[in-house]
N, CA, C and O atoms as a printed pandas DataFrame, in Angstrom:
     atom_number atom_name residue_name chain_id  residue_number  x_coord  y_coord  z_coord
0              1         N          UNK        A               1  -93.661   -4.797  -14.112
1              2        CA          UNK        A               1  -93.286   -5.478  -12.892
2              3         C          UNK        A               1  -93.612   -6.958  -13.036
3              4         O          UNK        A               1  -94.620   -7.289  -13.660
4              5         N          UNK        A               2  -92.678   -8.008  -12.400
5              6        CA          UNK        A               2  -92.895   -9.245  -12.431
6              7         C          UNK        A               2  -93.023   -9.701  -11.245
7              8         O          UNK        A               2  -92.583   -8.971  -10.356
8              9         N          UNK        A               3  -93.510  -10.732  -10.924
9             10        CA          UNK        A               3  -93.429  -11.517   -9.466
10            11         C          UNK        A               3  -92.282  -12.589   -9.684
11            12         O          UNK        A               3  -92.256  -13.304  -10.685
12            13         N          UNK        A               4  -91.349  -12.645   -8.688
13            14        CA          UNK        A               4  -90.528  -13.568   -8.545
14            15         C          UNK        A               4  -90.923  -14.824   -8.912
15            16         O          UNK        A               4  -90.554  -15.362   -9.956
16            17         N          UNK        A               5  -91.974  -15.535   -7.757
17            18        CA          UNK        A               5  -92.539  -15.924   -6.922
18            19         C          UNK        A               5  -93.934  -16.112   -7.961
19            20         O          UNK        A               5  -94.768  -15.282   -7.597
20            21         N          UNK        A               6  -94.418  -16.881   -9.059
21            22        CA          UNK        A               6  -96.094  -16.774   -9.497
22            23         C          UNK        A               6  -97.238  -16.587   -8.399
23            24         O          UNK        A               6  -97.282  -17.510   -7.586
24            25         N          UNK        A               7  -97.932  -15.829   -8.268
25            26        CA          UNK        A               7  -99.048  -15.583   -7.459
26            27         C          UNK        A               7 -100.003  -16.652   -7.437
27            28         O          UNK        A               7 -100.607  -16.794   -6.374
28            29         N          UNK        A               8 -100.188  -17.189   -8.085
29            30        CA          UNK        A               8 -100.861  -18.725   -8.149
30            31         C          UNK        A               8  -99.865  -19.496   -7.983
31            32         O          UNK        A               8 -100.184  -20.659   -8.232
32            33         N          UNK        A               9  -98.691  -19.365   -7.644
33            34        CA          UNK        A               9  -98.040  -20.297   -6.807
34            35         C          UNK        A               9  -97.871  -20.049   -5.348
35            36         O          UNK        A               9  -97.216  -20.743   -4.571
36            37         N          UNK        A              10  -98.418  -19.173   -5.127
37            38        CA          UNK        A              10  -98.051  -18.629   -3.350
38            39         C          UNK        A              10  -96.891  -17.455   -3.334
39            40         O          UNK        A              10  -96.044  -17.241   -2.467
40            41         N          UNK        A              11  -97.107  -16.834   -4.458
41            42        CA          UNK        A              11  -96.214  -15.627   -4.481
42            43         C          UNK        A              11  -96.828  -14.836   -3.896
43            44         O          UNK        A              11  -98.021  -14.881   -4.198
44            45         N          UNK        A              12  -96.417  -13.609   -2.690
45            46        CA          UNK        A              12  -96.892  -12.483   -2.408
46            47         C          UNK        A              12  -97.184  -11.310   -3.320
47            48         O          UNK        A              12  -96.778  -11.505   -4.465
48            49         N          UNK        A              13  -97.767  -10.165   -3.125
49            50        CA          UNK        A              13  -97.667   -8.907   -3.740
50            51         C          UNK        A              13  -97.013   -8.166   -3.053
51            52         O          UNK        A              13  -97.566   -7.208   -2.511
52            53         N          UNK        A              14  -95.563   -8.427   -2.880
53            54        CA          UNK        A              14  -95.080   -7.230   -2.086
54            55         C          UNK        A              14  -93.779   -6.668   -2.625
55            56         O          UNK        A              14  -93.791   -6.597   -3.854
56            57         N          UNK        A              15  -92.739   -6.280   -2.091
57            58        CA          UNK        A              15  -91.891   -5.561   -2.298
58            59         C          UNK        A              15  -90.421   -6.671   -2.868
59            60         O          UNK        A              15  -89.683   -6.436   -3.826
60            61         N          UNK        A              16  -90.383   -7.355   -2.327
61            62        CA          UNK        A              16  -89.570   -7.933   -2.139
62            63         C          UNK        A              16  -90.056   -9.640   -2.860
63            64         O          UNK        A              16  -89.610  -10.702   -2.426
64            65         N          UNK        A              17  -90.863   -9.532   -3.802
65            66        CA          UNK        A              17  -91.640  -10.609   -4.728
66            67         C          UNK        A              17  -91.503   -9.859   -6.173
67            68         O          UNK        A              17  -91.716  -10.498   -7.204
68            69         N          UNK        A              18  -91.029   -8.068   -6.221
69            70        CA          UNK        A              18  -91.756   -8.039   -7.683
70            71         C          UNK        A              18  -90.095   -7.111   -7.667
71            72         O          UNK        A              18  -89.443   -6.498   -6.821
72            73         N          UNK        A              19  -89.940   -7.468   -9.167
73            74        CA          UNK        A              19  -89.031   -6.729  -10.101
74            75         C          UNK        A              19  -89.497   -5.782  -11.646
75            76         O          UNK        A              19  -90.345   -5.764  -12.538
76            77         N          UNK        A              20  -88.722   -5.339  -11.350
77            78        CA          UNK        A              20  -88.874   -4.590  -12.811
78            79         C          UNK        A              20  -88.759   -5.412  -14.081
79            80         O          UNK        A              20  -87.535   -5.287  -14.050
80            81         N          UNK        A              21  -88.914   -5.992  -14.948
81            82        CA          UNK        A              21  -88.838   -6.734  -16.145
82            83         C          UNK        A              21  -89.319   -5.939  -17.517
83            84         O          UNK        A              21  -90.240   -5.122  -17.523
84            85         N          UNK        A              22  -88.580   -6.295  -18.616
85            86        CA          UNK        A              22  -88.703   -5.504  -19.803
86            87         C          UNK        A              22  -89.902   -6.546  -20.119
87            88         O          UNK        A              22  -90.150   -7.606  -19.543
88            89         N          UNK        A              23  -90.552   -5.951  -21.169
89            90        CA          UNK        A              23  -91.926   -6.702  -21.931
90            91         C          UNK        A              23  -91.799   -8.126  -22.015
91            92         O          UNK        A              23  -92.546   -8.929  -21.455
92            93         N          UNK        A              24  -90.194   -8.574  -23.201
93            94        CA          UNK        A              24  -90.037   -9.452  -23.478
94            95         C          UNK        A              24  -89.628  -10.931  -22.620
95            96         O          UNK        A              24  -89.810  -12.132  -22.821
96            97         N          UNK        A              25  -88.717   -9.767  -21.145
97            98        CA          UNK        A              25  -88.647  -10.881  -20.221
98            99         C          UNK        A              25  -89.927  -11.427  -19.487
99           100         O          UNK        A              25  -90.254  -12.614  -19.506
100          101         N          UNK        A              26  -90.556  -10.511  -18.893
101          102        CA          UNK        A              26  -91.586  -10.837  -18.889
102          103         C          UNK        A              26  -92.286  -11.711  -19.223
103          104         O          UNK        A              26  -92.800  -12.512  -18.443
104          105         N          UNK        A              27  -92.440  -11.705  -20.586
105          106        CA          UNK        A              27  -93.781  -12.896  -21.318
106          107         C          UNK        A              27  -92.719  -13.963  -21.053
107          108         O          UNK        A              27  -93.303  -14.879  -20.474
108          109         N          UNK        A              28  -91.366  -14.281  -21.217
109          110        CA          UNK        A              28  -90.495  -15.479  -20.846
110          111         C          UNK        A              28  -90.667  -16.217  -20.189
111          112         O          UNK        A              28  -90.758  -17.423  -20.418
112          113         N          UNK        A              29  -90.776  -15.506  -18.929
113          114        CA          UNK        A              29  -90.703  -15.778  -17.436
114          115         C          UNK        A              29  -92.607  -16.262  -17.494
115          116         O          UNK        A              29  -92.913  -17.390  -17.108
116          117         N          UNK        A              30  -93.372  -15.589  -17.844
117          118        CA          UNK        A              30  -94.574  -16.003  -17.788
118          119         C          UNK        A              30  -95.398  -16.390  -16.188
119          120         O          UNK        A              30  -95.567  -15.636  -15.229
120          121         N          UNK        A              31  -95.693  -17.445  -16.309
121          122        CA          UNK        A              31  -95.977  -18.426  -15.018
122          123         C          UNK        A              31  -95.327  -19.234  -14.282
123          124         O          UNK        A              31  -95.800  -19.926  -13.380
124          125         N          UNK        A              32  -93.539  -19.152  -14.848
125          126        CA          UNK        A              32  -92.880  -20.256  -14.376
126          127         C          UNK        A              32  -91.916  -19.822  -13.224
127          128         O          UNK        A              32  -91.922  -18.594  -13.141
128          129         N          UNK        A              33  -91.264  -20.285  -12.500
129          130        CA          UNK        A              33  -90.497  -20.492  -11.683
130          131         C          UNK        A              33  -89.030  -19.544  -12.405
131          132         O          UNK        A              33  -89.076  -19.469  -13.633
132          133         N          UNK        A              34  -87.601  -18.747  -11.619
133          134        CA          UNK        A              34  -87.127  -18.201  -12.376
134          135         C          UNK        A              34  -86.105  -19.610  -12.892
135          136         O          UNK        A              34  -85.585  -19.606  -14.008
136          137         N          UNK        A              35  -85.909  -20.823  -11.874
137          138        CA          UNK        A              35  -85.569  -21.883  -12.941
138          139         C          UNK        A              35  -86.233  -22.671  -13.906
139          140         O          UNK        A              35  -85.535  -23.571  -14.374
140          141         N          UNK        A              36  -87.350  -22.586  -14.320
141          142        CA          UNK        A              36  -87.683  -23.312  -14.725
142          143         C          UNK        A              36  -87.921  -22.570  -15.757
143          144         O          UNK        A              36  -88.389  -23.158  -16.732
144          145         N          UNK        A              37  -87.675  -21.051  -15.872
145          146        CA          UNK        A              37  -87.466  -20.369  -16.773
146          147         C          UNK        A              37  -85.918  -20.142  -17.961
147          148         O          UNK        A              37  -85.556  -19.740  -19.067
148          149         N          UNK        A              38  -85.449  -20.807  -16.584
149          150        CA          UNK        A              38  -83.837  -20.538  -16.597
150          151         C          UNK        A              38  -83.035  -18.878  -16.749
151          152         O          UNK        A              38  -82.128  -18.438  -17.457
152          153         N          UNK        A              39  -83.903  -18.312  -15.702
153          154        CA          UNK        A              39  -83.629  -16.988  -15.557
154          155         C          UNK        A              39  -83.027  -16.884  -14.081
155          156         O          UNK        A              39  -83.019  -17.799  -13.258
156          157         N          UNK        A              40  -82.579  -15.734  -13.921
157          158        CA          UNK        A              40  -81.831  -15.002  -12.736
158          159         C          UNK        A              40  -81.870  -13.791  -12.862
159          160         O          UNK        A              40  -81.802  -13.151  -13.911
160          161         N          UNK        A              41  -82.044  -13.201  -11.217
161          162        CA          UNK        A              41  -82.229  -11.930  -11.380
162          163         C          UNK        A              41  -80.565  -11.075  -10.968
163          164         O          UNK        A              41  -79.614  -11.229  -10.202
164          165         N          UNK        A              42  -80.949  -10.296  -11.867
165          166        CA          UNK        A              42  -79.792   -9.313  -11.552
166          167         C          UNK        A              42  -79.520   -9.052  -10.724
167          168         O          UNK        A              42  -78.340   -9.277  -10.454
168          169         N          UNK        A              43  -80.226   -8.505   -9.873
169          170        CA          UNK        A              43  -80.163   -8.150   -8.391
170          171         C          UNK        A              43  -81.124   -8.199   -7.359
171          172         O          UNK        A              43  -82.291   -8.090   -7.734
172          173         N          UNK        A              44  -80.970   -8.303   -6.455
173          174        CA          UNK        A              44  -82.057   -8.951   -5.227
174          175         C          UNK        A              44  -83.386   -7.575   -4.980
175          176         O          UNK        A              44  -83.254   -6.372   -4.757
176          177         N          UNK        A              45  -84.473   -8.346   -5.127
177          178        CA          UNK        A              45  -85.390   -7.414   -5.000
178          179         C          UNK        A              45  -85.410   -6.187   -3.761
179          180         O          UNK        A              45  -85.148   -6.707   -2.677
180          181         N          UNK        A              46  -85.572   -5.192   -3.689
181          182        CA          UNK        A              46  -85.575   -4.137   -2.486
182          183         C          UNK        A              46  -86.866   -3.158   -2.801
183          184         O          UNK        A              46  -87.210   -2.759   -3.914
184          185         N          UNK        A              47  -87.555   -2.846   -1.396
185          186        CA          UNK        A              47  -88.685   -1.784   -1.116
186          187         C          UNK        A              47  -88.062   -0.631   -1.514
187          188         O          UNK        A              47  -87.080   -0.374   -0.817
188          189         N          UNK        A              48  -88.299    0.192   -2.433
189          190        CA          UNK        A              48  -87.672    1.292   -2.725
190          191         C          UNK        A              48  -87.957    2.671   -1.509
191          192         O          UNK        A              48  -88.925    2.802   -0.760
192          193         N          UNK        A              49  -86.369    3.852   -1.701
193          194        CA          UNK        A              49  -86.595    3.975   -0.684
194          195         C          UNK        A              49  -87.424    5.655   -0.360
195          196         O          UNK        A              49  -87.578    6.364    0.634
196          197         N          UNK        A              50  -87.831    5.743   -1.946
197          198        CA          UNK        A              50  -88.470    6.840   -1.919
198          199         C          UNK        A              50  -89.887    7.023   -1.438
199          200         O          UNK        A              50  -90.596    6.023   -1.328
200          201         N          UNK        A              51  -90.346    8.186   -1.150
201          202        CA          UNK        A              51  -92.147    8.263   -0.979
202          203         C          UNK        A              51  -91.991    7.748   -2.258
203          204         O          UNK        A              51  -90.909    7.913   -2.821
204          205         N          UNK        A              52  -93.342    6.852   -3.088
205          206        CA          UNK        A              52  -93.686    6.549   -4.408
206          207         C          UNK        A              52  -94.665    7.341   -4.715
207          208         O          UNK        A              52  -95.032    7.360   -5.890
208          209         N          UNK        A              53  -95.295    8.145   -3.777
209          210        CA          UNK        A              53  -96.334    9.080   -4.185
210          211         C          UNK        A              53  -95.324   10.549   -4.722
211          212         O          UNK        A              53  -95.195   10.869   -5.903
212          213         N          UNK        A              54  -94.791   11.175   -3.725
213          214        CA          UNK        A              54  -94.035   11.577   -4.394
214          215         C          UNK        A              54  -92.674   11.968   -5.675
215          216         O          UNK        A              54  -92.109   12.885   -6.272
216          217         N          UNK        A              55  -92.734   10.457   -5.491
217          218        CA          UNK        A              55  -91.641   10.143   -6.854
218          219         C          UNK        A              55  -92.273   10.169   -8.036
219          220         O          UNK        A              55  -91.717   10.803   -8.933
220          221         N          UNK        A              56  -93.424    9.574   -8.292
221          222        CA          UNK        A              56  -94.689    9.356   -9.326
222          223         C          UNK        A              56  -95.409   10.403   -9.649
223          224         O          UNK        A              56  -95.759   10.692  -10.793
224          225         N          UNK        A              57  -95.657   11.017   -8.634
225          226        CA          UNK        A              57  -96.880   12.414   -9.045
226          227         C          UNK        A              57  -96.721   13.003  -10.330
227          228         O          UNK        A              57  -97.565   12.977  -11.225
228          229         N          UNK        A              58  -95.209   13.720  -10.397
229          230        CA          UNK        A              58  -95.350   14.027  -11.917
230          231         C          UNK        A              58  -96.386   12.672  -13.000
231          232         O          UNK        A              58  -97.580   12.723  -13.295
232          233         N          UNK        A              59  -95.638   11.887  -13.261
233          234        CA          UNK        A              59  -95.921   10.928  -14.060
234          235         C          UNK        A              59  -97.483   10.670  -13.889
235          236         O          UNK        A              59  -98.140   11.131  -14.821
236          237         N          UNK        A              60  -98.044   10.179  -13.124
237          238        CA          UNK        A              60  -99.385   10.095  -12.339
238          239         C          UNK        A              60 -100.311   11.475  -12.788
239          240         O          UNK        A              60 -101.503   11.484  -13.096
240          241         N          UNK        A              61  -99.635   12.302  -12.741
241          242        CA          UNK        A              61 -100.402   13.548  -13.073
242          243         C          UNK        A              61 -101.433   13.147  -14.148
243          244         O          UNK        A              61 -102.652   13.029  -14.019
244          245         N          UNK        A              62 -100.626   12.955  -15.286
245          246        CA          UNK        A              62 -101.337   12.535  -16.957
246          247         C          UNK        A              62 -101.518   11.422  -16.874
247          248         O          UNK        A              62 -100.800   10.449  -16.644
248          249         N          UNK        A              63 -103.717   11.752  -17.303
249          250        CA          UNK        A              63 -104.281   10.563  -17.263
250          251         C          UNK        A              63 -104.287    8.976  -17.549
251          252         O          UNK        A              63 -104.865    7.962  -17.156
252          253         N          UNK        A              64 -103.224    9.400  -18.534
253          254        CA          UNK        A              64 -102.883    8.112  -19.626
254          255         C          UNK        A              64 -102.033    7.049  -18.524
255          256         O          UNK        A              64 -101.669    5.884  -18.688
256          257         N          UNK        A              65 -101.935    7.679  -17.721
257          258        CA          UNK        A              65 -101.145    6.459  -16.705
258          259         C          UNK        A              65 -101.547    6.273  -15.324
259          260         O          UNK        A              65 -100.877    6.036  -14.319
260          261         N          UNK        A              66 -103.083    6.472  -15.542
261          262        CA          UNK        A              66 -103.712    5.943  -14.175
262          263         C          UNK        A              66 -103.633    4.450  -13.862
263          264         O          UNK        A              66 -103.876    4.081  -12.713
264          265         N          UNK        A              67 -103.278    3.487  -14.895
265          266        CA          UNK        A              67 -103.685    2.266  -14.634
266          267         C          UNK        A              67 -102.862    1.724  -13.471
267          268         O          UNK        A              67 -103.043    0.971  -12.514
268          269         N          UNK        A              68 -101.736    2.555  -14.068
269          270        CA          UNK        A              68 -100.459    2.098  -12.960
270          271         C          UNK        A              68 -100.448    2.453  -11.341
271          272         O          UNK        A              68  -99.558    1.974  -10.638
272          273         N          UNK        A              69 -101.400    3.253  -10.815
273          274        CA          UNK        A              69 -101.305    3.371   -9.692
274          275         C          UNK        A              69 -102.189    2.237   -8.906
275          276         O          UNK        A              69 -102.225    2.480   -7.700
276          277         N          UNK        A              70 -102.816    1.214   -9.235
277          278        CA          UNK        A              70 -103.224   -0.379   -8.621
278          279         C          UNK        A              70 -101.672   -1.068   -8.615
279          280         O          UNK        A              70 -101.476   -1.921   -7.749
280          281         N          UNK        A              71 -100.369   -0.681   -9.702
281          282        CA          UNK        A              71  -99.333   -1.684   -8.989
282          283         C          UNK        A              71  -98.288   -0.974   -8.394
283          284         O          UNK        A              71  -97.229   -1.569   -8.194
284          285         N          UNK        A              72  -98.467    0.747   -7.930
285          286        CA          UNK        A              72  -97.513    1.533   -7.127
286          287         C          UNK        A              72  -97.653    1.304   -5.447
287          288         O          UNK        A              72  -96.814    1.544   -4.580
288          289         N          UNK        A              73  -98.754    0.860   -5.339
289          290        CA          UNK        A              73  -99.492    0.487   -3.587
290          291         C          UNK        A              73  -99.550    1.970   -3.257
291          292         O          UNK        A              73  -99.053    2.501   -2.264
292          293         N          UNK        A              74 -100.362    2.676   -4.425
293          294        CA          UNK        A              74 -100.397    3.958   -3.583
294          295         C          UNK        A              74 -101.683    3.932   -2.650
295          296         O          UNK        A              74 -102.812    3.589   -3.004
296          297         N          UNK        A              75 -101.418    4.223   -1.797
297          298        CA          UNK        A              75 -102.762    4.373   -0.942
298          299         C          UNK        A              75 -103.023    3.532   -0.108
299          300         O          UNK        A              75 -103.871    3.759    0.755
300          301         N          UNK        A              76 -102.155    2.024   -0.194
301          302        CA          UNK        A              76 -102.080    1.086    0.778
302          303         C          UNK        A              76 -101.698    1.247    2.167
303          304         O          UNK        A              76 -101.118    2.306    2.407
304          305         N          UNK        A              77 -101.877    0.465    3.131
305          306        CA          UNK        A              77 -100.594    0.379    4.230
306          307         C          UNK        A              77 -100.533   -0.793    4.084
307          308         O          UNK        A              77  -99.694   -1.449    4.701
């Protein structure tokens, strides 16, 4: 997941700040702005519209991917 928006720039953590990004875009995009990256996003960020607890559980099950539930907002409101 990426932030639109750098968080040390006044980016939120929310739904509508973070995208999916492959590894490599990712490190691209880094800390910068998506122009100043000279990137664009494919498509406009959206709150997905599933439970994520339930969509995840399988996956979540096996330990090896606990880290990821600090960026699913499981457990938040």
């Amino acid at each position: 997941l990426d932030h639109i928006v750098p968080r040390h720039r006044g980016g939120l953590h929310t739904w509508d700040n973070l995208v999916a990004a492959c590894k490599g875009c990712n490190h691209r995009k880094g800390s910068k702005t998506l122009d100043e990256a000279r990137m664009h996003l494919v498509r406009a960020p959206f709150e997905p519209r599933s439970d994520l607890y339930s969509l995840f559980t399988p996956y979540l099950a096996d330990e090896r991917n606990e880290a990821w539930r600090s960026y699913l907002f499981l457990g938040r409101n």
